[in-house]
C-alpha positions in Angstrom: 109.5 133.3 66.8 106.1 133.4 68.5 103.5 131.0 70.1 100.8 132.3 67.0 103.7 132.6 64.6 105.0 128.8 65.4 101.6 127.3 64.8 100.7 129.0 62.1 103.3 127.6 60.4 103.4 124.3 61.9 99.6 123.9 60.7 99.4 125.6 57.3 99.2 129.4 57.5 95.5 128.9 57.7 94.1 131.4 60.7 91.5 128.8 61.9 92.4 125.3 63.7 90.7 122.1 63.6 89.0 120.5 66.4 92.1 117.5 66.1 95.1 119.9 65.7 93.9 121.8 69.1 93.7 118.6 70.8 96.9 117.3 69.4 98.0 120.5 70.5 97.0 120.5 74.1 98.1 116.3 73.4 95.0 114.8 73.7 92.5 112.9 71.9 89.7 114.3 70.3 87.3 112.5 72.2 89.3 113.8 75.4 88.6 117.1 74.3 85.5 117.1 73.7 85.1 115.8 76.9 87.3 118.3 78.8 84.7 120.7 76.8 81.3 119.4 78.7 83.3 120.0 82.6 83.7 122.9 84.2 87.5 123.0 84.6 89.8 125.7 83.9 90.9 124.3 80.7 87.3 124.2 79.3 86.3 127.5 80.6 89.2 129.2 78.9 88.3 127.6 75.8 84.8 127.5 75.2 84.7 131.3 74.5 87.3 130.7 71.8 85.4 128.2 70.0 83.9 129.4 66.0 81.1 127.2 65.0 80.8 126.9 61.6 77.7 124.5 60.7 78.5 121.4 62.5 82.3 122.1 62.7 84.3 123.5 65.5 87.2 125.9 64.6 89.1 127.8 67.1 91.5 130.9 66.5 95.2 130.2 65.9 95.8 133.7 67.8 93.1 132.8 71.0 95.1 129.2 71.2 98.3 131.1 71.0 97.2 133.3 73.8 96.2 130.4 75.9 99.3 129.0 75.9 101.4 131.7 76.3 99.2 132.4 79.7 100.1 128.9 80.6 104.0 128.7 80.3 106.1 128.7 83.5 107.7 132.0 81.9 104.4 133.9 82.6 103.4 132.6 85.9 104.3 134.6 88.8 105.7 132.9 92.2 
């Protein structure tokens, strides 16, 4: 099973993921996200591309988190 196929069924089958399940994902707080968010880290600079706005509420792609962490596991990371 893959990263996108995992949380797609861990969160729903919907294709879009909250604001909390992202940070619950990357396991931290909303507030710590949205934090992260306003720095100019690696985290937030991978991330803020990703983001979907719609009206006041931030969505983000189940396929663009997928991607993100599939970039960040050990397995992918050359020596």
């Amino acid at each position: 099973m893959t990263t996108e196929e995992s949380l797609y069924n861990h969160y729903g089958g919907s294709p879009l993921l909250s604001f909390t399940q992202v940070a619950e994902i990357l396991h931290r707080s909303p507030e710590g996200l949205r934090i992260t968010l306003r720095t100019n880290c690696e985290l937030a600079n991978k991330l803020k591309p990703n983001r979907i706005k719609i009206g006041r509420r931030v969505y983000f792609k189940v396929s663009d988190i997928a991607n993100l962490i599939d970039q960040a596991t050990p397995d992918n990371m050359e020596a």
